[in-house]
mmJSON file of the N, C-alpha and C atoms, coordinates in Angstrom:
{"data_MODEL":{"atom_site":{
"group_PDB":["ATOM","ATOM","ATOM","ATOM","ATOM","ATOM","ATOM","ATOM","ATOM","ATOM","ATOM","ATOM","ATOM","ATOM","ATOM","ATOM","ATOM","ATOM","ATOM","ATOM","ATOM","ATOM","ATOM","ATOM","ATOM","ATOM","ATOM","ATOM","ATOM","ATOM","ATOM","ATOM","ATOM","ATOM","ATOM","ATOM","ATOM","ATOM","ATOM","ATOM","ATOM","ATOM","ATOM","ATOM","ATOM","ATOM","ATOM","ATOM","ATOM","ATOM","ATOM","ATOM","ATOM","ATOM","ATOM","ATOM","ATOM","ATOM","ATOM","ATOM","ATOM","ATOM","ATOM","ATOM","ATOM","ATOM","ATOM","ATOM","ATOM","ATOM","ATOM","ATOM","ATOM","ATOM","ATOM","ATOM","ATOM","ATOM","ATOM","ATOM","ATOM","ATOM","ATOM","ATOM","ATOM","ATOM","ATOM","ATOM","ATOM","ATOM","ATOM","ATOM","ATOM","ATOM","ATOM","ATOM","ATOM","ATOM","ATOM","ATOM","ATOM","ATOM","ATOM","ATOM","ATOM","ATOM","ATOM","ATOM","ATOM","ATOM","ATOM","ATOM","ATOM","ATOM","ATOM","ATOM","ATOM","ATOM","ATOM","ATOM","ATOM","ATOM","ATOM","ATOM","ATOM","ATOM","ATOM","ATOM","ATOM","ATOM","ATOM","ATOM","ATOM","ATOM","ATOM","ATOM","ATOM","ATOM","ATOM","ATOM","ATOM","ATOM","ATOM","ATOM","ATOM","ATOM","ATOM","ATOM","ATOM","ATOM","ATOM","ATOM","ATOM","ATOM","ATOM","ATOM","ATOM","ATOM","ATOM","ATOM","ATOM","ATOM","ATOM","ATOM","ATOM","ATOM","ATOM","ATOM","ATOM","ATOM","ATOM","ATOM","ATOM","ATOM","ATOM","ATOM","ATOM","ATOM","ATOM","ATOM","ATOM","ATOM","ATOM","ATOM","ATOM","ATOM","ATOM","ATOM","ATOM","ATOM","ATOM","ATOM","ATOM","ATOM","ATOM","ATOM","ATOM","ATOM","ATOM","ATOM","ATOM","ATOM","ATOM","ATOM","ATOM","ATOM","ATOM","ATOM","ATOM","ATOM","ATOM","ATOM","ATOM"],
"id":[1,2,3,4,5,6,7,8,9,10,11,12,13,14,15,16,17,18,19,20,21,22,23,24,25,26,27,28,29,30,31,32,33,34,35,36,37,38,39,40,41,42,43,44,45,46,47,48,49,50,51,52,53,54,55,56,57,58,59,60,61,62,63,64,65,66,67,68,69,70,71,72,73,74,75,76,77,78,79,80,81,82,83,84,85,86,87,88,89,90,91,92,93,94,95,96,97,98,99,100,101,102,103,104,105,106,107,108,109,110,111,112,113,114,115,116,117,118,119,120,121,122,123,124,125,126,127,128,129,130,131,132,133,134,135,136,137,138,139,140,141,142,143,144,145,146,147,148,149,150,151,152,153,154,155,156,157,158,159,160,161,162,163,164,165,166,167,168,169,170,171,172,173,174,175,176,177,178,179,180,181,182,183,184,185,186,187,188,189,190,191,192,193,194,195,196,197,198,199,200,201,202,203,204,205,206,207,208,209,210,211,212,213],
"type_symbol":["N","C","C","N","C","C","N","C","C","N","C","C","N","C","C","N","C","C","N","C","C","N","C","C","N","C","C","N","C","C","N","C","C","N","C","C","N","C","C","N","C","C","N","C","C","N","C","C","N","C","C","N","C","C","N","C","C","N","C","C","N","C","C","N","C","C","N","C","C","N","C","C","N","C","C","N","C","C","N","C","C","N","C","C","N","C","C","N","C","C","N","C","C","N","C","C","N","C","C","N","C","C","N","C","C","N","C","C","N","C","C","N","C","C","N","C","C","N","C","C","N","C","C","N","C","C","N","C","C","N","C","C","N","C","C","N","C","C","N","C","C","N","C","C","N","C","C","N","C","C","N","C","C","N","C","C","N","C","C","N","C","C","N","C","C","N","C","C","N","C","C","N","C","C","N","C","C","N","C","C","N","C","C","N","C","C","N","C","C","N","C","C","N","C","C","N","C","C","N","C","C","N","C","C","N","C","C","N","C","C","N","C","C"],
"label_atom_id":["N","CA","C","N","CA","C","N","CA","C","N","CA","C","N","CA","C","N","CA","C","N","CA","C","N","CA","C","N","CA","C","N","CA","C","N","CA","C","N","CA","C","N","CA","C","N","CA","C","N","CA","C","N","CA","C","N","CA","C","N","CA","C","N","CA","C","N","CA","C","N","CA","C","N","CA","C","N","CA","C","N","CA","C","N","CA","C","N","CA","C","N","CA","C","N","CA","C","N","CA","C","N","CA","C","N","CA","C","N","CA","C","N","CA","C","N","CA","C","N","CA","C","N","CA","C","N","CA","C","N","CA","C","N","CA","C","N","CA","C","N","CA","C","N","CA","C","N","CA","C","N","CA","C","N","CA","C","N","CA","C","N","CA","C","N","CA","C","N","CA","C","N","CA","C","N","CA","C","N","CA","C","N","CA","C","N","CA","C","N","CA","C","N","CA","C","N","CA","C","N","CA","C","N","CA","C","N","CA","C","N","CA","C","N","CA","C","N","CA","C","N","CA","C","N","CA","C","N","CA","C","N","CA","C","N","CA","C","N","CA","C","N","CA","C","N","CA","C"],
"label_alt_id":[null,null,null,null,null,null,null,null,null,null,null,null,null,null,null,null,null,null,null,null,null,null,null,null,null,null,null,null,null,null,null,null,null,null,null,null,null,null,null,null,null,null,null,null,null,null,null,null,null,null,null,null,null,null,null,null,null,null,null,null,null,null,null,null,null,null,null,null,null,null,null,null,null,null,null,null,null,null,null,null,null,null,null,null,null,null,null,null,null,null,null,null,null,null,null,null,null,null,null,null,null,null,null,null,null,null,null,null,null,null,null,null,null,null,null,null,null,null,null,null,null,null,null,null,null,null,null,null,null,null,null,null,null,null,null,null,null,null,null,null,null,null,null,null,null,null,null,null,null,null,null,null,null,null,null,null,null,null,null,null,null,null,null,null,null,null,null,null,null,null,null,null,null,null,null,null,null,null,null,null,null,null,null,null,null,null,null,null,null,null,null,null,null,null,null,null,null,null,null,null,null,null,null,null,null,null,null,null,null,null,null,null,null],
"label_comp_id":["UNK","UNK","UNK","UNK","UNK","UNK","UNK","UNK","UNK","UNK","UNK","UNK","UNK","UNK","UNK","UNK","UNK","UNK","UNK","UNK","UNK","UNK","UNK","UNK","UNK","UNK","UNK","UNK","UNK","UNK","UNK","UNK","UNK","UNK","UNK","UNK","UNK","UNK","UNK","UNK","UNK","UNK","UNK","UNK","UNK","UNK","UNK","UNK","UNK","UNK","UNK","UNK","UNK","UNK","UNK","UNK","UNK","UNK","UNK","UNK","UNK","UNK","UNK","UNK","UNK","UNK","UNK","UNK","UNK","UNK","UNK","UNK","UNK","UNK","UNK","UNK","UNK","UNK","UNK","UNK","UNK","UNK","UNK","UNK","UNK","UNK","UNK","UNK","UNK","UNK","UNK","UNK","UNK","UNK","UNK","UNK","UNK","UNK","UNK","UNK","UNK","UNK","UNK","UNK","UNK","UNK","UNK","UNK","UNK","UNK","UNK","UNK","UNK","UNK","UNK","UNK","UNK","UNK","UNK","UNK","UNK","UNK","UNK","UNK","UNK","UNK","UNK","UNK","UNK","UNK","UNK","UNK","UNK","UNK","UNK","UNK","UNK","UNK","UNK","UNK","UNK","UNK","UNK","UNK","UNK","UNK","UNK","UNK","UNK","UNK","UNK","UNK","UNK","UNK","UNK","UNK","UNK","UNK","UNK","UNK","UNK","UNK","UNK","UNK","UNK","UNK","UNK","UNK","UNK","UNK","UNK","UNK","UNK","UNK","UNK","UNK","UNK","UNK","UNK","UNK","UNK","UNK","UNK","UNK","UNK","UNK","UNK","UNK","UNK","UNK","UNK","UNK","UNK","UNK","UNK","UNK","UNK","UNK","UNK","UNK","UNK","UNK","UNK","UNK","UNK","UNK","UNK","UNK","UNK","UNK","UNK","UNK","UNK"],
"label_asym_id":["A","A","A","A","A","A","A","A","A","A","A","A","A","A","A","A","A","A","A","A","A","A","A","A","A","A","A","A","A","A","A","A","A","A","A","A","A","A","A","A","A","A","A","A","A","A","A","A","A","A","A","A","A","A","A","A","A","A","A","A","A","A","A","A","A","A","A","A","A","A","A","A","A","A","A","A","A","A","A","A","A","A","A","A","A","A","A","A","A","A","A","A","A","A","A","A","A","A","A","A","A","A","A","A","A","A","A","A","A","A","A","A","A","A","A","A","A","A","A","A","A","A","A","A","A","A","A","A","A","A","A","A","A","A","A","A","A","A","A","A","A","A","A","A","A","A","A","A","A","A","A","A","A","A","A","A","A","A","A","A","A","A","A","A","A","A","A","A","A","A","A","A","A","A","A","A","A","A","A","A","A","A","A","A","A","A","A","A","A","A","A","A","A","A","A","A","A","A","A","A","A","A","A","A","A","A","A","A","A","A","A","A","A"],
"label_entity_id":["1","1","1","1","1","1","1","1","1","1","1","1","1","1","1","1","1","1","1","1","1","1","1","1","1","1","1","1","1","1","1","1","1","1","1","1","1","1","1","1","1","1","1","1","1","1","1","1","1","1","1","1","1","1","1","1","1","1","1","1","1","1","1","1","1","1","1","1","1","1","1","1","1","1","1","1","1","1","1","1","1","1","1","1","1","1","1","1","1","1","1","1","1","1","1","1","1","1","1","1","1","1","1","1","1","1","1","1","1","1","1","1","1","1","1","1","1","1","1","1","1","1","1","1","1","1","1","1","1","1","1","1","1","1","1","1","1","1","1","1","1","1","1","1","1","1","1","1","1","1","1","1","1","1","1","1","1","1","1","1","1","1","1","1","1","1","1","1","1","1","1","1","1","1","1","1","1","1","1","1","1","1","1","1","1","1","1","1","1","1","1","1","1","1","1","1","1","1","1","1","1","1","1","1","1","1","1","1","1","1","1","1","1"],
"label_seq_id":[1,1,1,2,2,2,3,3,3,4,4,4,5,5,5,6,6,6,7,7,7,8,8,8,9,9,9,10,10,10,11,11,11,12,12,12,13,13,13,14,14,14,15,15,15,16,16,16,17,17,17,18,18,18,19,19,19,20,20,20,21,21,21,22,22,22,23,23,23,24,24,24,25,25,25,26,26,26,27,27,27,28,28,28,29,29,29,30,30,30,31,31,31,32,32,32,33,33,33,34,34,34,35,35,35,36,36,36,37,37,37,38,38,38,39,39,39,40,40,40,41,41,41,42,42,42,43,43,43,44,44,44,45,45,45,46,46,46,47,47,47,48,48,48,49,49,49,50,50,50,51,51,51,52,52,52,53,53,53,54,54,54,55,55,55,56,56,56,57,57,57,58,58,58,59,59,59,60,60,60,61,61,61,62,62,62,63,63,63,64,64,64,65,65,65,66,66,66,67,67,67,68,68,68,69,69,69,70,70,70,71,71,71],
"pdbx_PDB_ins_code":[null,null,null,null,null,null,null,null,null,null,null,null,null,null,null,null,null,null,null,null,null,null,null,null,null,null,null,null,null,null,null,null,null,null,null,null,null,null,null,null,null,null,null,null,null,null,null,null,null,null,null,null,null,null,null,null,null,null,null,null,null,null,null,null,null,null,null,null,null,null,null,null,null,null,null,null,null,null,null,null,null,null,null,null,null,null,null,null,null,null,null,null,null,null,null,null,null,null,null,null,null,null,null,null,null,null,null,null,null,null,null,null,null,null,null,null,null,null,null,null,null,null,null,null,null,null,null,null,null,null,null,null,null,null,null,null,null,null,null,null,null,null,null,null,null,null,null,null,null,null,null,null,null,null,null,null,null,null,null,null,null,null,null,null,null,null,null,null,null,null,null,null,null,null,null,null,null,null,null,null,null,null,null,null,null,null,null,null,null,null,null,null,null,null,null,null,null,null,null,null,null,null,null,null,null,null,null,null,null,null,null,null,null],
"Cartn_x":[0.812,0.0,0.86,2.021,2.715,3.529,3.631,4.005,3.018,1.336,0.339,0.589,0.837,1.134,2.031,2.997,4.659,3.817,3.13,2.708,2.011,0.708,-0.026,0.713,1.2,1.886,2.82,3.372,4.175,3.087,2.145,1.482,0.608,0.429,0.045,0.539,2.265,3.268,3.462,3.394,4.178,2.051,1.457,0.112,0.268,0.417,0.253,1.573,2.741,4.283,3.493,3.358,2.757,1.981,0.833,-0.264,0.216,1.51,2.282,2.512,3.541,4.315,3.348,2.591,1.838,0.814,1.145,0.466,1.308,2.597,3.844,2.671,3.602,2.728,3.963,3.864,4.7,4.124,5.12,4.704,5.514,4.851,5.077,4.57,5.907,5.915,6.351,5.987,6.339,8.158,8.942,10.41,10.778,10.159,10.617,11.217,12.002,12.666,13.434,14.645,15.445,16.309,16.145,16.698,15.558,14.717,13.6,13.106,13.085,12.556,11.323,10.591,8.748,8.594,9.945,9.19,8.959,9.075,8.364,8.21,7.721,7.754,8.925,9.994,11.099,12.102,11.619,12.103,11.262,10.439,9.267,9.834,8.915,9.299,8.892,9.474,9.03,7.916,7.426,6.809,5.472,4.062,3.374,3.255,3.597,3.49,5.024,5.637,7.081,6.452,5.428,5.235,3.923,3.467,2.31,2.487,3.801,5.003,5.559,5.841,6.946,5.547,4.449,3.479,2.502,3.368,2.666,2.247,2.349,1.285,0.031,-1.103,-2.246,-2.727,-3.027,-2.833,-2.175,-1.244,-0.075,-0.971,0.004,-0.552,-0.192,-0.535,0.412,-0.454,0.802,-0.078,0.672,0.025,0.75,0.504,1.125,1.096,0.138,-0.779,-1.662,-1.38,-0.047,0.852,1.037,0.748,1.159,0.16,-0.629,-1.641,-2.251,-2.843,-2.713,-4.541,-5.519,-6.921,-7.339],
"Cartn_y":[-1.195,0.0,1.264,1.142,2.479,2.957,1.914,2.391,2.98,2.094,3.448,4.749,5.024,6.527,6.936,6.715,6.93,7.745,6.637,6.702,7.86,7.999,8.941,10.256,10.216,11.966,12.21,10.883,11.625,11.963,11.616,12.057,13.464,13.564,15.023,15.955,15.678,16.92,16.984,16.008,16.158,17.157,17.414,17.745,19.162,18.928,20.602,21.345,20.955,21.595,21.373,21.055,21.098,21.991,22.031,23.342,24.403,24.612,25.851,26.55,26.07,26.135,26.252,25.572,26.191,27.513,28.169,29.753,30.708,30.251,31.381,33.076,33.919,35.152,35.739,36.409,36.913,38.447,39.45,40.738,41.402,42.436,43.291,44.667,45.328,47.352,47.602,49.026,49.299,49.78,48.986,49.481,48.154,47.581,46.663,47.35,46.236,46.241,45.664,45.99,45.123,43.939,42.547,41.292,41.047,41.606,41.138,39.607,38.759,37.869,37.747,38.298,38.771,38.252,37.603,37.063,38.012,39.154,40.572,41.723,42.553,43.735,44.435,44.136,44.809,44.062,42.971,41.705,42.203,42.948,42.879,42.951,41.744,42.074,43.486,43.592,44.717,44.253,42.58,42.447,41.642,42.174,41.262,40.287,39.899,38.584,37.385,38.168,37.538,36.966,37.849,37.286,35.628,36.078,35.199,34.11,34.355,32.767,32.187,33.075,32.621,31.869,32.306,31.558,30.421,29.317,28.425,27.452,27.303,26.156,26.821,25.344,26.301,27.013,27.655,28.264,29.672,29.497,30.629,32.122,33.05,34.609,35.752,36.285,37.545,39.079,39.84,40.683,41.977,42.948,44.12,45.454,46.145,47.616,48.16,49.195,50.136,51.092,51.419,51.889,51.489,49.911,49.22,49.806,50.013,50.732,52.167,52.831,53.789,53.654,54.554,54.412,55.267],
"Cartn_z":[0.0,0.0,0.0,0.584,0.51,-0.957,-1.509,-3.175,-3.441,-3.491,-3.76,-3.504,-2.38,-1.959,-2.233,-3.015,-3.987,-5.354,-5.806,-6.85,-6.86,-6.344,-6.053,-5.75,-4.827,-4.862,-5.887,-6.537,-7.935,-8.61,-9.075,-9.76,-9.829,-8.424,-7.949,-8.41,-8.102,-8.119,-9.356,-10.292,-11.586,-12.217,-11.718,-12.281,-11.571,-10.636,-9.832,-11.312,-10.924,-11.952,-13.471,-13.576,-14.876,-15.227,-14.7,-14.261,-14.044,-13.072,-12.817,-13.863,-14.228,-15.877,-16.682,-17.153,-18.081,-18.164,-17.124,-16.899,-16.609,-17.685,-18.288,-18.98,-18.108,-18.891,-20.016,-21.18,-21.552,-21.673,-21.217,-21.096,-22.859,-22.926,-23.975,-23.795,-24.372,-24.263,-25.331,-25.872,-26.896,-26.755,-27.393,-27.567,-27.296,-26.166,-25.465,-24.292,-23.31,-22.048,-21.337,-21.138,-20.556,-21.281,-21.274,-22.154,-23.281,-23.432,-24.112,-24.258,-22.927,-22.995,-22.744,-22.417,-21.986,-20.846,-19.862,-18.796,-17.311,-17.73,-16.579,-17.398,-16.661,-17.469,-17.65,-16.772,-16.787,-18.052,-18.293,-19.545,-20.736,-21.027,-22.181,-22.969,-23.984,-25.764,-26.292,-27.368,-27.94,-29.14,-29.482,-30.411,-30.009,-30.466,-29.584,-30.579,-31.676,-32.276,-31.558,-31.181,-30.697,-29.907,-28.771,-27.393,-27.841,-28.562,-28.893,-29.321,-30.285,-30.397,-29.994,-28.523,-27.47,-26.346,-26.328,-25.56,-26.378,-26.375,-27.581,-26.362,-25.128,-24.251,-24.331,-23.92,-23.524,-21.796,-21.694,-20.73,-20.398,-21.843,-21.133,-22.14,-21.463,-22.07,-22.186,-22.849,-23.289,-22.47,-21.884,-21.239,-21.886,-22.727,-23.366,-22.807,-22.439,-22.194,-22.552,-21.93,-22.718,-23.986,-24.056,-25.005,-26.22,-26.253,-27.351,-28.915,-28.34,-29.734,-29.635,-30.892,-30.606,-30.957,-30.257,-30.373,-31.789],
"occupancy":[1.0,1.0,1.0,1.0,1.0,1.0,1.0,1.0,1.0,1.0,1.0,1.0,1.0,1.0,1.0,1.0,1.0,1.0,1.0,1.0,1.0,1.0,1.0,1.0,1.0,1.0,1.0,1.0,1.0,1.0,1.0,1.0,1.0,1.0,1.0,1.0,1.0,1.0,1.0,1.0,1.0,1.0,1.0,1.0,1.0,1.0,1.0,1.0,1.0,1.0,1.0,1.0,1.0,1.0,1.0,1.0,1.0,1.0,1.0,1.0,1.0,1.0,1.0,1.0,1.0,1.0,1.0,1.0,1.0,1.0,1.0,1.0,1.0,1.0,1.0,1.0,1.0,1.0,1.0,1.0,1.0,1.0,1.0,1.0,1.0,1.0,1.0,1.0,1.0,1.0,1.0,1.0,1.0,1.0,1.0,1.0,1.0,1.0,1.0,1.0,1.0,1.0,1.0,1.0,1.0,1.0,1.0,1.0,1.0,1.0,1.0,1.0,1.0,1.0,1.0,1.0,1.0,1.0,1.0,1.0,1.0,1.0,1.0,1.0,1.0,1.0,1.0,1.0,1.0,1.0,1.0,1.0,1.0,1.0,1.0,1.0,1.0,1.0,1.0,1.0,1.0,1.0,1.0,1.0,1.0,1.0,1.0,1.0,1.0,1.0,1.0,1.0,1.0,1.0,1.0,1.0,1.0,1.0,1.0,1.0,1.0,1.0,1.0,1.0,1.0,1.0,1.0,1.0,1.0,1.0,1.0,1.0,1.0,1.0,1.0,1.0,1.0,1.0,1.0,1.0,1.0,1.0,1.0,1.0,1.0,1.0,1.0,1.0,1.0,1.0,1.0,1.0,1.0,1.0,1.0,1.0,1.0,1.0,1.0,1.0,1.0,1.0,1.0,1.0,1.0,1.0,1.0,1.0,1.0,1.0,1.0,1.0,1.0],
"B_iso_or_equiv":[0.0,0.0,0.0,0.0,0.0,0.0,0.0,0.0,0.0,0.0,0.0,0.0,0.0,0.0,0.0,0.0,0.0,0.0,0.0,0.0,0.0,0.0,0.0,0.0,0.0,0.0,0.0,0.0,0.0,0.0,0.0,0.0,0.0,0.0,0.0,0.0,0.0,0.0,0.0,0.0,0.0,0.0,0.0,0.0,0.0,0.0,0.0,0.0,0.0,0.0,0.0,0.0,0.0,0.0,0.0,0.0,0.0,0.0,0.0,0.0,0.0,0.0,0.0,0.0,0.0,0.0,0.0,0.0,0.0,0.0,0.0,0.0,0.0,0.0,0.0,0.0,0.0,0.0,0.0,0.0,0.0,0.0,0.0,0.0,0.0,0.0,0.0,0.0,0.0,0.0,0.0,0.0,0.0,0.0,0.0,0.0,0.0,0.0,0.0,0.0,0.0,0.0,0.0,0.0,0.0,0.0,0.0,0.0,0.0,0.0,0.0,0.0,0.0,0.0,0.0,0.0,0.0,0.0,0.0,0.0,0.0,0.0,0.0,0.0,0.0,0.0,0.0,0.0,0.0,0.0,0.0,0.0,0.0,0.0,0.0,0.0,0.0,0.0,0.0,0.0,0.0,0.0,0.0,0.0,0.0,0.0,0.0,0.0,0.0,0.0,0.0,0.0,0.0,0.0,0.0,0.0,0.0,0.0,0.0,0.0,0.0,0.0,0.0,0.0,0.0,0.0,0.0,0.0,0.0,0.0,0.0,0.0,0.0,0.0,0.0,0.0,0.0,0.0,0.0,0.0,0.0,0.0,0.0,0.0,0.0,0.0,0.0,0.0,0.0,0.0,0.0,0.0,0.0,0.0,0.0,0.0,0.0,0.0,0.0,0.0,0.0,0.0,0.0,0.0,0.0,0.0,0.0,0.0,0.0,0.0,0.0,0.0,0.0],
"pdbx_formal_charge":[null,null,null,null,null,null,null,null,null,null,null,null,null,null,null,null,null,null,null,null,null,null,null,null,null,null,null,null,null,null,null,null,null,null,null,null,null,null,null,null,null,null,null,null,null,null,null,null,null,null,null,null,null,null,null,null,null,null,null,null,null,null,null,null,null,null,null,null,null,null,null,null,null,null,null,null,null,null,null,null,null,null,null,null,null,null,null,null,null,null,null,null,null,null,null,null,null,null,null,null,null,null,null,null,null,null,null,null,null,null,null,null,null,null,null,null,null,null,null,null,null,null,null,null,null,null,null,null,null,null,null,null,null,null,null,null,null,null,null,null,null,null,null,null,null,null,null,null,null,null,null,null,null,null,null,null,null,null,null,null,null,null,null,null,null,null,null,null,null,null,null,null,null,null,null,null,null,null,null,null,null,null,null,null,null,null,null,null,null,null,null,null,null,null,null,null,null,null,null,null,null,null,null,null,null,null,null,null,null,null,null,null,null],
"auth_seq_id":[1,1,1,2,2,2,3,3,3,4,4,4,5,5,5,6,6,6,7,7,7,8,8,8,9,9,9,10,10,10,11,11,11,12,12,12,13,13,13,14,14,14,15,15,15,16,16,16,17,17,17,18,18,18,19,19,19,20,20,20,21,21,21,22,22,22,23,23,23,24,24,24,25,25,25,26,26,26,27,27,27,28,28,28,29,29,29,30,30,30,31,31,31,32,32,32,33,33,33,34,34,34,35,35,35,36,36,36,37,37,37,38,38,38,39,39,39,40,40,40,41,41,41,42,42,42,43,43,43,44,44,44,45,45,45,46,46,46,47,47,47,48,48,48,49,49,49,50,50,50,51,51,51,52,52,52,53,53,53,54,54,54,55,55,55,56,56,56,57,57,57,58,58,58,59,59,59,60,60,60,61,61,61,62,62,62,63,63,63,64,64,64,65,65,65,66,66,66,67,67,67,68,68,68,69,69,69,70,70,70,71,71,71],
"auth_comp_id":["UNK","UNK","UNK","UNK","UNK","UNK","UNK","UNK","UNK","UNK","UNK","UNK","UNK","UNK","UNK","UNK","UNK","UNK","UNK","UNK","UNK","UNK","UNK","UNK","UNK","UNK","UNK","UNK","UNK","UNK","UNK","UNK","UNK","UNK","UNK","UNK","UNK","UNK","UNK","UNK","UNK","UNK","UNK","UNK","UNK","UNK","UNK","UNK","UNK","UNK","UNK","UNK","UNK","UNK","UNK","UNK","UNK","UNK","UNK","UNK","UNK","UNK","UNK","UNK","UNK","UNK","UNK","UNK","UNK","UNK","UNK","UNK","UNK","UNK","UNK","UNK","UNK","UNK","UNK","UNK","UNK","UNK","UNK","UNK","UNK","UNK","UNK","UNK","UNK","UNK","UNK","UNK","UNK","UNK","UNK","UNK","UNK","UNK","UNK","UNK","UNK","UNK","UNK","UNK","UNK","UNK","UNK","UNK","UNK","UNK","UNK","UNK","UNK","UNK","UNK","UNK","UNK","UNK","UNK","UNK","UNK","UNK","UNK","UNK","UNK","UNK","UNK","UNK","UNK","UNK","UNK","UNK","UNK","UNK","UNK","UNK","UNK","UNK","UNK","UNK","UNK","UNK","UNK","UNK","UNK","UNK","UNK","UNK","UNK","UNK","UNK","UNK","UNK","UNK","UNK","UNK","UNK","UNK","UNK","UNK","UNK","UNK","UNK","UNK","UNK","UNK","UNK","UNK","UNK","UNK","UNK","UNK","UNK","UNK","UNK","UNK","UNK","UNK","UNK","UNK","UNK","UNK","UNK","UNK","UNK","UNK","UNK","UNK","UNK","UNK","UNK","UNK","UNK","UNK","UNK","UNK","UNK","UNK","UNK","UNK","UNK","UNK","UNK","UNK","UNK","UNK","UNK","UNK","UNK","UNK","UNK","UNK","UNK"],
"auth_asym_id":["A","A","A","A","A","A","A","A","A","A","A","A","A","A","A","A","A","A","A","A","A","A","A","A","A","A","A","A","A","A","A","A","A","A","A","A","A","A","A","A","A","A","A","A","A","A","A","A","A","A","A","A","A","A","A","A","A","A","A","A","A","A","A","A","A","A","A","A","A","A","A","A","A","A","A","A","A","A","A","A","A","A","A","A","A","A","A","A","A","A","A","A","A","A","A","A","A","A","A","A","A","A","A","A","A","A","A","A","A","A","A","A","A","A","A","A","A","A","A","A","A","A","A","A","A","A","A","A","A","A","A","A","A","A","A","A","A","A","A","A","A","A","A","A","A","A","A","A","A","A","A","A","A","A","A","A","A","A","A","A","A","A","A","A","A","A","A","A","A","A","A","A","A","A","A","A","A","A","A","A","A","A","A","A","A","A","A","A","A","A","A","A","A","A","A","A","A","A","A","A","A","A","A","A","A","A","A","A","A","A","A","A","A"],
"auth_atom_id":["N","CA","C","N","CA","C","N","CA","C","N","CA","C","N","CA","C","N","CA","C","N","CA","C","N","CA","C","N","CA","C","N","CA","C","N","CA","C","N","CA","C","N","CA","C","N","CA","C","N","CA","C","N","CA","C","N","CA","C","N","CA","C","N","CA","C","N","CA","C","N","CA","C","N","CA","C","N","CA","C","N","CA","C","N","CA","C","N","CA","C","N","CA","C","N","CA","C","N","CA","C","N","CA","C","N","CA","C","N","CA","C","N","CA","C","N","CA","C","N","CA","C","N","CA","C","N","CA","C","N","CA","C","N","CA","C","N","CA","C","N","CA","C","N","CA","C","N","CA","C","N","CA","C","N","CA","C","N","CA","C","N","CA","C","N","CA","C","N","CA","C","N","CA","C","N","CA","C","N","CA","C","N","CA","C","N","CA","C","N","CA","C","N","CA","C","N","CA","C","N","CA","C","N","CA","C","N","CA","C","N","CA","C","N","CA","C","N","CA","C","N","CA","C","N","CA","C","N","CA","C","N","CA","C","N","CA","C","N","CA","C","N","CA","C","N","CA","C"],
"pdbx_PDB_model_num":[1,1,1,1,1,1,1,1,1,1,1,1,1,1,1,1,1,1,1,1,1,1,1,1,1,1,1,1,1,1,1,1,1,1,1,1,1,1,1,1,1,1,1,1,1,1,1,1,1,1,1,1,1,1,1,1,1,1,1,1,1,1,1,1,1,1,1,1,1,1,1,1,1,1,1,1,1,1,1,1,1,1,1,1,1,1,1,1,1,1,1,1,1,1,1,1,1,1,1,1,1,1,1,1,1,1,1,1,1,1,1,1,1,1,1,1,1,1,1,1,1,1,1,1,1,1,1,1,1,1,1,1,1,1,1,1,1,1,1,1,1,1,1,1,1,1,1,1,1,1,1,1,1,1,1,1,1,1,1,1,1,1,1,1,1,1,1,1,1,1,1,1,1,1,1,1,1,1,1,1,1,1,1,1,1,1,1,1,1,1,1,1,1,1,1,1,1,1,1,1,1,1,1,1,1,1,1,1,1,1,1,1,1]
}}}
């Protein structure tokens, strides 16, 4: 019975990390910021199609500056 419970909490953890990870945000500003990897705002891409390519799980999302367009 206690392998059950091996089993079982691997399976938890590898579902919770999984779940984690897959609710990557990628940020975007106009110029960009910082390394331009989108992973803060202080990281932002400068492209929101970059960011939208760079968030290919489901779950994940792109969050852009109010700046990014003009009304």
């Amino acid at each position: 019975m206690r392998n059950g419970w091996k089993i079982t909490a691997t399976v938890w953890l590898q579902v919770l990390l999984c779940g984690w990870v897959a609710h990557a945000v990628q940020y975007v500003v106009p110029g960009g910021a910082g390394d331009q990897t989108g992973g803060s705002w202080a990281n932002a891409r400068a492209d929101v199609q970059a960011a939208v390519d760079a968030a290919a799980l489901p779950g994940e999302e792109v969050k852009a500056d109010r700046n990014c367009w003009k009304y």
